[in-house]
FIDO-701086 format. One record per residue: residue in one letter; x, z, y of N, C-alpha, C, CB in turn. Coordinates in steps of 0.001 Angstrom, whole numbers, padded with zeros to 6 digits, always signed. Glycine has a CB too. Example, Ala and Ser with C-alpha at 12.3 -4.5 7.8 and 13.67 -1.06 7.14 Angstrom:
A+013190+007800-005690+012300+007800-004500+013200+007800-003300+011308+009046-004473 S+012850+007080-002250+013670+007140-001060+012900+007870+000030+014084+005725-000598 
This chain:
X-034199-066828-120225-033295-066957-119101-033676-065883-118085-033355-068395-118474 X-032841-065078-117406-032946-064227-116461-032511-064278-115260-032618-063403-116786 X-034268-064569-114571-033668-065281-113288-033593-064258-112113-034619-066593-112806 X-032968-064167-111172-032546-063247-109689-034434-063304-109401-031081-064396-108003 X-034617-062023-109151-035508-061771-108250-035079-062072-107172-035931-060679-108228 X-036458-062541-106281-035893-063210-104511-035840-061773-103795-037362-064549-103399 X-036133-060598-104108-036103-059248-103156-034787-058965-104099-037695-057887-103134 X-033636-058532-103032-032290-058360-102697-032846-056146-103544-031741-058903-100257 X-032418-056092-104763-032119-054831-105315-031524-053588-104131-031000-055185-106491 X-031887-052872-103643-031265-051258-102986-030195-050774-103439-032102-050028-103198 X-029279-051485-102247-027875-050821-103378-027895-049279-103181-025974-051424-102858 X-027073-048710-103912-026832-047008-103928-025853-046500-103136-026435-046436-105264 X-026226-045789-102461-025420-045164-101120-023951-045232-101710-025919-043346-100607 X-022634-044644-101178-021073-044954-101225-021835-043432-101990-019596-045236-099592 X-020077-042778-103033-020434-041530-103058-020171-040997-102361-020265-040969-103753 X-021073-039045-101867-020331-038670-100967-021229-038692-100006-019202-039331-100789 X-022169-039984-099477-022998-040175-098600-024553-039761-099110-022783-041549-098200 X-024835-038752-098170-026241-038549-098573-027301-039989-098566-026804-037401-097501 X-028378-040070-099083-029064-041139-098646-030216-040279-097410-029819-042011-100127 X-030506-041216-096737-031658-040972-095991-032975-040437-096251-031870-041870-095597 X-033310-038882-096308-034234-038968-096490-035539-038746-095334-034087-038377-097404 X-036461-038995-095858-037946-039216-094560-038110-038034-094108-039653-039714-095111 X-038609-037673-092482-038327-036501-092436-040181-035992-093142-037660-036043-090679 X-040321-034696-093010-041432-034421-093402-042541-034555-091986-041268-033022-094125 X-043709-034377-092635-044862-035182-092011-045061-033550-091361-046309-036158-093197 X-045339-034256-089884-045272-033158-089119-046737-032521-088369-044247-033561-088128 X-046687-031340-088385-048001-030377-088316-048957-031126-087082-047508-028520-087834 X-050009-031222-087311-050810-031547-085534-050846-030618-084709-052364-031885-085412 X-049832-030733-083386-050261-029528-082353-051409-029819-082015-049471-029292-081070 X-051746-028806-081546-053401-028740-080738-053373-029046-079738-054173-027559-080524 X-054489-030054-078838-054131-029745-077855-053761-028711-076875-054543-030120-077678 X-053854-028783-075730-053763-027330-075123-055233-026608-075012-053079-027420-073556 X-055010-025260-075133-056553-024294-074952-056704-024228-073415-056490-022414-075655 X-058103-024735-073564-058210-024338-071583-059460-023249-071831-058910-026160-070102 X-059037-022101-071394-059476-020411-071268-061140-020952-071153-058673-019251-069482 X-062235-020056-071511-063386-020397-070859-064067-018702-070780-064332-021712-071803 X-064609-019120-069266-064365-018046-068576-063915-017640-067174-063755-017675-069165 X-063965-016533-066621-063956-016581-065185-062825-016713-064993-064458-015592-064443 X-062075-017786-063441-060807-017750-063292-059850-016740-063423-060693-018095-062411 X-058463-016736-063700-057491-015645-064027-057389-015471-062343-055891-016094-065089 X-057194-013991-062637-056159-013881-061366-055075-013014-061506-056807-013400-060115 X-054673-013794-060310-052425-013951-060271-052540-012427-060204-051127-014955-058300 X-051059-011811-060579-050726-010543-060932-050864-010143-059280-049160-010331-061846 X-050997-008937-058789-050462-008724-057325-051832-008843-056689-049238-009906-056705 X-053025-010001-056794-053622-010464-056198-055166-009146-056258-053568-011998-056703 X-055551-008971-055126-056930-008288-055482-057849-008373-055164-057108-007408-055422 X-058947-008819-056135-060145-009545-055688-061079-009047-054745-060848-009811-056686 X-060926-007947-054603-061443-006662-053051-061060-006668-052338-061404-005366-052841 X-059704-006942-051932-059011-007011-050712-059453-008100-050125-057628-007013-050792 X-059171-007985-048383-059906-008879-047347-058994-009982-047504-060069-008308-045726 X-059664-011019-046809-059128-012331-046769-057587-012686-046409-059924-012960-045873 X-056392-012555-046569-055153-012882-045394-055949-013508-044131-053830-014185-046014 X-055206-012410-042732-055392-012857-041550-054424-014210-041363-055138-011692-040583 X-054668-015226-040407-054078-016187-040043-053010-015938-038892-055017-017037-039775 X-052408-016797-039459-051048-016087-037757-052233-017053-036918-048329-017002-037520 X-051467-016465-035226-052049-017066-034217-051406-017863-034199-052264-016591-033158 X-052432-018691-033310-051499-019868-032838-050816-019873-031878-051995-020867-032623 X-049422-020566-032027-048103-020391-031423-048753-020991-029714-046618-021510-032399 X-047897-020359-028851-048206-020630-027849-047979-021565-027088-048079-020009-027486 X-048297-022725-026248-048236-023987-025522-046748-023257-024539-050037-024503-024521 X-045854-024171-024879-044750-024033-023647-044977-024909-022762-043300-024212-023971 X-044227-024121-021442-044532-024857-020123-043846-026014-020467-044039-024183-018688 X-044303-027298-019466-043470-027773-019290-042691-027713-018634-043607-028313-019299 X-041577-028281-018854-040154-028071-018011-040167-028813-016664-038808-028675-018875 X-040745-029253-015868-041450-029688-014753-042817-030195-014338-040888-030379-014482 X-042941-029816-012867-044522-030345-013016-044658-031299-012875-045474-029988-012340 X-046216-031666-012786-046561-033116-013242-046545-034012-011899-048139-033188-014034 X-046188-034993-011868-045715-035755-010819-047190-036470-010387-044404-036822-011309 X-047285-036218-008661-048431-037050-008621-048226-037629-007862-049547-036697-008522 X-048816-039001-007753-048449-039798-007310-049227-040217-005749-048437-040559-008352 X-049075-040408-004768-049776-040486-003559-050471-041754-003344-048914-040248-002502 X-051577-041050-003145-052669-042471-002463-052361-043258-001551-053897-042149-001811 X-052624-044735-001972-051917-045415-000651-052745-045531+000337-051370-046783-000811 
């Protein structure tokens, strides 16, 4: 007697329809390389040249009236 297996057979795709296949097993990126070695420096930048001067500091405006004082009683 030939009895049904309890796992349900893979039916075969419609024709016409590709079946699914797995994609391929994919390469390990590396992590990232961290340089070793003295810091880079930015294009433009030159390690001889003096420090950037600082702007001054902006100047205190008056106030727009003086300061009110008040009289001793």
């Amino acid at each position: 007697m030939c009895s049904a297996s309890s796992s349900p057979r893979p039916r075969a795709p419609a024709p016409g329809i590709m079946p699914p296949v797995a994609a391929p097993p994919r390469a390990a990126v590396p992590a990232a390389v961290v340089p070793v070695g003295p810091p880079a420096v930015a294009l433009g930048d030159d390690p001889a040249a003096p420090p950037p001067v600082p702007d001054p500091p902006e100047p205190i405006p008056p106030e727009p009236y003086p300061p009110v004082r008040i009289p001793p009683p």
